[in-house]
Residue frames as a rotation matrix with the C-alpha (Angstrom) as fourth column:
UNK 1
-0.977 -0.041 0.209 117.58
0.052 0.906 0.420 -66.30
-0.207 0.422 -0.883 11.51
UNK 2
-0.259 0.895 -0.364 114.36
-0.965 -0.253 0.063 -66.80
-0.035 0.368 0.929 9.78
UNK 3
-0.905 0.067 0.419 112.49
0.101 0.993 0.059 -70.04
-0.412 0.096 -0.906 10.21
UNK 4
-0.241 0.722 -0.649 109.85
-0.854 -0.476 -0.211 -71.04
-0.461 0.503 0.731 7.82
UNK 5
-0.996 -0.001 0.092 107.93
0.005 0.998 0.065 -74.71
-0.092 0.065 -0.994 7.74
UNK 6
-0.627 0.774 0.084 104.01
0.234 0.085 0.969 -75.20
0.743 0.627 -0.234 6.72
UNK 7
0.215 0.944 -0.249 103.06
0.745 0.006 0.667 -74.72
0.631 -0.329 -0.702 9.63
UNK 8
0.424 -0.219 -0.879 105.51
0.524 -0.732 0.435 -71.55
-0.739 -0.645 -0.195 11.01
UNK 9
0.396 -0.266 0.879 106.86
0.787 -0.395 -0.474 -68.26
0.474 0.879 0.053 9.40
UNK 10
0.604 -0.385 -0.697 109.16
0.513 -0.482 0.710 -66.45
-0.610 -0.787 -0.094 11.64
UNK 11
0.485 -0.608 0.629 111.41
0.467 -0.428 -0.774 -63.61
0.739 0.669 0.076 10.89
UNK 12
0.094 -0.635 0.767 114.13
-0.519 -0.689 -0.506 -62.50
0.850 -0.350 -0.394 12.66
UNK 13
0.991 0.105 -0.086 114.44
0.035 0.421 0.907 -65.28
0.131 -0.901 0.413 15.67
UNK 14
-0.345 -0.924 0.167 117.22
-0.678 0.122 -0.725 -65.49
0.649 -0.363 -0.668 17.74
UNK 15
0.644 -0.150 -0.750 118.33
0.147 0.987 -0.071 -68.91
0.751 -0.065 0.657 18.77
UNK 16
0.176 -0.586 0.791 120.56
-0.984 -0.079 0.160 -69.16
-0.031 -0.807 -0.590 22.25
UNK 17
0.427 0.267 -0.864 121.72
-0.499 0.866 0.021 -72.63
0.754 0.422 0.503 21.75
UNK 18
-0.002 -0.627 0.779 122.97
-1.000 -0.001 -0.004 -75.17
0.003 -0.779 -0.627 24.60
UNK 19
-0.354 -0.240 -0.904 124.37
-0.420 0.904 -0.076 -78.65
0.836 0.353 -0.421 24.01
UNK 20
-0.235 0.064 -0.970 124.34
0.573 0.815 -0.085 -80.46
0.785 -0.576 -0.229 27.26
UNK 21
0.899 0.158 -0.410 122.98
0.435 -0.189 0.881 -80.06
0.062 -0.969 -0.238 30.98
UNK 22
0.310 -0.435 -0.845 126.37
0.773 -0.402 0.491 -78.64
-0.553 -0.806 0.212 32.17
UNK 23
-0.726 -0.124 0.676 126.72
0.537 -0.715 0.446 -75.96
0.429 0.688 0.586 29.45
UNK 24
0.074 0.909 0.411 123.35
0.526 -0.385 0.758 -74.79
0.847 0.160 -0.506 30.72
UNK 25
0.697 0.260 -0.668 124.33
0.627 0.230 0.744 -74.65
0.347 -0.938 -0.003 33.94
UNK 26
-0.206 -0.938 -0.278 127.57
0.882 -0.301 0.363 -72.68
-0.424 -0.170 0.889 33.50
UNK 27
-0.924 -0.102 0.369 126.14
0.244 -0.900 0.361 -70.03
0.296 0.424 0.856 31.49
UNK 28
0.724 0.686 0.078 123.21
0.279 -0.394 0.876 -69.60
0.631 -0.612 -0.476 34.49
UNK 29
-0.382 -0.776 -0.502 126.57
0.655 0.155 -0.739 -69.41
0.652 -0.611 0.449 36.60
UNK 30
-0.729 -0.097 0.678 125.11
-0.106 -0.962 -0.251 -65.72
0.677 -0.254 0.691 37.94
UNK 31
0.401 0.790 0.464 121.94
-0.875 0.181 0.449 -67.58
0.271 -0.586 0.764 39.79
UNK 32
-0.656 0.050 0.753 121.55
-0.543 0.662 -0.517 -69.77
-0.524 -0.748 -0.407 42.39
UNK 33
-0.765 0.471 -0.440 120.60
-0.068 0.620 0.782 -73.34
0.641 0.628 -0.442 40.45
UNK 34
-0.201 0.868 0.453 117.04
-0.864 0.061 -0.500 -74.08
-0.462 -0.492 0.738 41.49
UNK 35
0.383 0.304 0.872 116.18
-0.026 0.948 -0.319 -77.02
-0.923 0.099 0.371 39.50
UNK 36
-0.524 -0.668 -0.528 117.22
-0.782 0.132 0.610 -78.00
-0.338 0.732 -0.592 36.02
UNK 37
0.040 0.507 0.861 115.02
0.139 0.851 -0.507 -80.16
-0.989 0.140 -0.036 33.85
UNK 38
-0.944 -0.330 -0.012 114.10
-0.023 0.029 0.999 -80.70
-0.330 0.943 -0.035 30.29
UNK 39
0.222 0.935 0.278 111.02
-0.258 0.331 -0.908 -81.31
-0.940 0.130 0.314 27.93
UNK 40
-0.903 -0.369 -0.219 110.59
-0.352 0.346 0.870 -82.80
-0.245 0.863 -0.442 24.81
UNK 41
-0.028 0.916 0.400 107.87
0.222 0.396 -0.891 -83.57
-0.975 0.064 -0.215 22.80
UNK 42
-0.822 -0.268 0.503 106.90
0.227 0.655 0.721 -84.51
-0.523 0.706 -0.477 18.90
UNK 43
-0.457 0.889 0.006 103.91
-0.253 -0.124 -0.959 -82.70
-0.852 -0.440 0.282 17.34
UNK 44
0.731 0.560 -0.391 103.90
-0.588 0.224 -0.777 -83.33
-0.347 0.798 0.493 14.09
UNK 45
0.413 -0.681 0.605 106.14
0.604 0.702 0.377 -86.73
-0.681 0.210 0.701 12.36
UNK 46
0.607 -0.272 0.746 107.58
0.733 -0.171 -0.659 -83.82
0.307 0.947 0.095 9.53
UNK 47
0.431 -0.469 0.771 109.05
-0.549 -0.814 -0.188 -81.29
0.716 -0.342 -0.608 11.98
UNK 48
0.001 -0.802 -0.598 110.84
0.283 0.573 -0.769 -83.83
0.959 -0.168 0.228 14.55
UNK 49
0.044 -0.031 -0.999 111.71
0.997 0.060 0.042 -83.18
0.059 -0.998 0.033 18.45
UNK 50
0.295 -0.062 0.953 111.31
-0.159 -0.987 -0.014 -79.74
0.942 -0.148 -0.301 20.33
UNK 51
0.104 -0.734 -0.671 113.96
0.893 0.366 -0.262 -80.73
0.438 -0.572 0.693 22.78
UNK 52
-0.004 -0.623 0.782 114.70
-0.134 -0.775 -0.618 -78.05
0.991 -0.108 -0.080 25.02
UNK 53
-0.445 -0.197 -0.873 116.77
0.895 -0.063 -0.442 -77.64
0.032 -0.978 0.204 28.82
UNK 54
0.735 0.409 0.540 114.97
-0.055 -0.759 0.649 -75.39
0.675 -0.507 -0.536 31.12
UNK 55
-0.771 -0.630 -0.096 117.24
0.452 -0.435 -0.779 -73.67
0.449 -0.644 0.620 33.99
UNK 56
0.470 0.851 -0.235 115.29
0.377 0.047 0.925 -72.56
0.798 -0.523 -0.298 36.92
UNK 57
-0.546 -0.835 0.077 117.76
0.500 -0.398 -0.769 -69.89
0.673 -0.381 0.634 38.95
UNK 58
0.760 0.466 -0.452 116.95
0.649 -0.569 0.504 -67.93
-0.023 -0.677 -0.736 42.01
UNK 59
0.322 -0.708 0.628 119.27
-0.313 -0.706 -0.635 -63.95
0.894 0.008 -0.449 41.89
């Protein structure tokens, strides 16, 4: 995928998407859950939310 907005110009990203908290959690299945959280935050009003789940796993 290529993303490309005024203020980014990426080529070639790869995206790992995950809908909800227990999706995330099933496809960490191989670690031991440590914590599980989120962030989110709004930098410019033309490019919207940068939602993303963090996963925190111990091997």
């Amino acid at each position: 995928m290529d993303i490309s907005t005024p203020r980014l110009n990426v080529k070639d990203y790869y995206v790992n998407f995950t809908e909800t908290k227990e999706e995330l959690i099933d496809k960490f299945s191989m670690f031991n859950k440590v914590h599980v959280g989120y962030y989110d935050a709004m930098y410019r009003e033309d490019e919207g939310s940068d939602f993303h789940w963090t996963f925190i796993g111990q091997k």
